[in-house]
Short mmCIF file of the C-alpha atoms (twelve columns), coordinates in Angstrom:
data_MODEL
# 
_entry.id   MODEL 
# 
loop_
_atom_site.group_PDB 
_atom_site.id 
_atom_site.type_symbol 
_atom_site.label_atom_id 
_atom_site.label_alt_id 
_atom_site.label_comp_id 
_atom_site.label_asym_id 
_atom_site.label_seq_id 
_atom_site.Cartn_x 
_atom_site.Cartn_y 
_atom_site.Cartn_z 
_atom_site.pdbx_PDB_model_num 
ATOM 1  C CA . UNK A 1  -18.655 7.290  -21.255 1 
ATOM 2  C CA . UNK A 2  -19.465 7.665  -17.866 1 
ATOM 3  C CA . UNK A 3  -17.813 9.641  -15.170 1 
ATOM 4  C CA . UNK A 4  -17.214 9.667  -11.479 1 
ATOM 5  C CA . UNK A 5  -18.314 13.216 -9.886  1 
ATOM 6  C CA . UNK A 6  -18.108 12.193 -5.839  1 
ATOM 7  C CA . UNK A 7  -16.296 9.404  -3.619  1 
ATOM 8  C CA . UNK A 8  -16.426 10.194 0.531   1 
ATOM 9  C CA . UNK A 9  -13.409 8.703  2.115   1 
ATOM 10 C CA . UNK A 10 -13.520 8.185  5.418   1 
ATOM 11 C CA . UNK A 11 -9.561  9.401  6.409   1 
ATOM 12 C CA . UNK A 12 -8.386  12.513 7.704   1 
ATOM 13 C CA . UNK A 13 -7.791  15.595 5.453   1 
ATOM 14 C CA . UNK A 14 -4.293  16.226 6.971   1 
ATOM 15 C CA . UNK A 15 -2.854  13.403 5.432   1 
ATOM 16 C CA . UNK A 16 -4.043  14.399 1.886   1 
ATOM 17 C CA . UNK A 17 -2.579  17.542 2.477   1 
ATOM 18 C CA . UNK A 18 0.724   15.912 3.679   1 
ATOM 19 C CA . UNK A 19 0.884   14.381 0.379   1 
ATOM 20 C CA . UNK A 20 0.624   17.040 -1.342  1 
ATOM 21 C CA . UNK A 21 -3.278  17.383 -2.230  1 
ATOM 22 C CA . UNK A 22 -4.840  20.992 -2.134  1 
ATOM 23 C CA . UNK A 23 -7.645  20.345 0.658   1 
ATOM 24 C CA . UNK A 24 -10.094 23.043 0.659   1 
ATOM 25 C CA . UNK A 25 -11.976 24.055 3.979   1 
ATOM 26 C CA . UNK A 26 -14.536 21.920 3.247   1 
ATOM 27 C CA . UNK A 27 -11.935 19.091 3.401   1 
ATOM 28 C CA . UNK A 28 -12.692 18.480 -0.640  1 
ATOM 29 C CA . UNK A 29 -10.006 18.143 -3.021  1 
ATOM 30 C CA . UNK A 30 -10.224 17.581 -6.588  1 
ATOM 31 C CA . UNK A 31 -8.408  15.084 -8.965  1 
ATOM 32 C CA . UNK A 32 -9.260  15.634 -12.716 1 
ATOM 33 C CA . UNK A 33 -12.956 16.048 -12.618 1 
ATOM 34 C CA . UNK A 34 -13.971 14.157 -9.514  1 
ATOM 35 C CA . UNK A 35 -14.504 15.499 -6.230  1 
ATOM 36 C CA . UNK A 36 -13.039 13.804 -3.327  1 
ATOM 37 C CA . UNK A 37 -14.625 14.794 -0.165  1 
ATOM 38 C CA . UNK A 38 -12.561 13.775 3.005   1 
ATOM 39 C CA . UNK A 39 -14.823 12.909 6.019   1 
ATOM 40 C CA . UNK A 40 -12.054 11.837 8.602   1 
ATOM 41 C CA . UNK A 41 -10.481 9.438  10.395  1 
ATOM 42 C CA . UNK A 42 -13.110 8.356  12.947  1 
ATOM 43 C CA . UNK A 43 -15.166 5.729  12.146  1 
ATOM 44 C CA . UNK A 44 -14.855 3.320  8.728   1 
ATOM 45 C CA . UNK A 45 -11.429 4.467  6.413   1 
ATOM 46 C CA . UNK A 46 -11.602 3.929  3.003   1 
ATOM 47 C CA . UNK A 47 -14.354 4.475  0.713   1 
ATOM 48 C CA . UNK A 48 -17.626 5.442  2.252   1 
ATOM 49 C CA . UNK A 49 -19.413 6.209  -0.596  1 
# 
């Protein structure tokens, strides 16, 4: 089976927060066992990689 570790999303950490997602200070937050790292607003939303 595989499994997804990382996705980069390119949208801003705040709003995660405001939806009730604990963002770490490295703007990470974690949904079952994948790691969703949050690298703003500027430039390209969506899924960076």
């Amino acid at each position: 089976m595989n499994q997804l570790h990382r996705v980069s999303i390119g949208d801003a950490p705040a709003a995660w927060r405001a939806a009730g997602f604990a963002v770490d200070e490295t703007n990470t937050t974690v949904i079952g066992r994948t790691s969703i790292e949050l690298v703003g607003a500027h430039g390209p939303r969506g899924i960076r990689s």
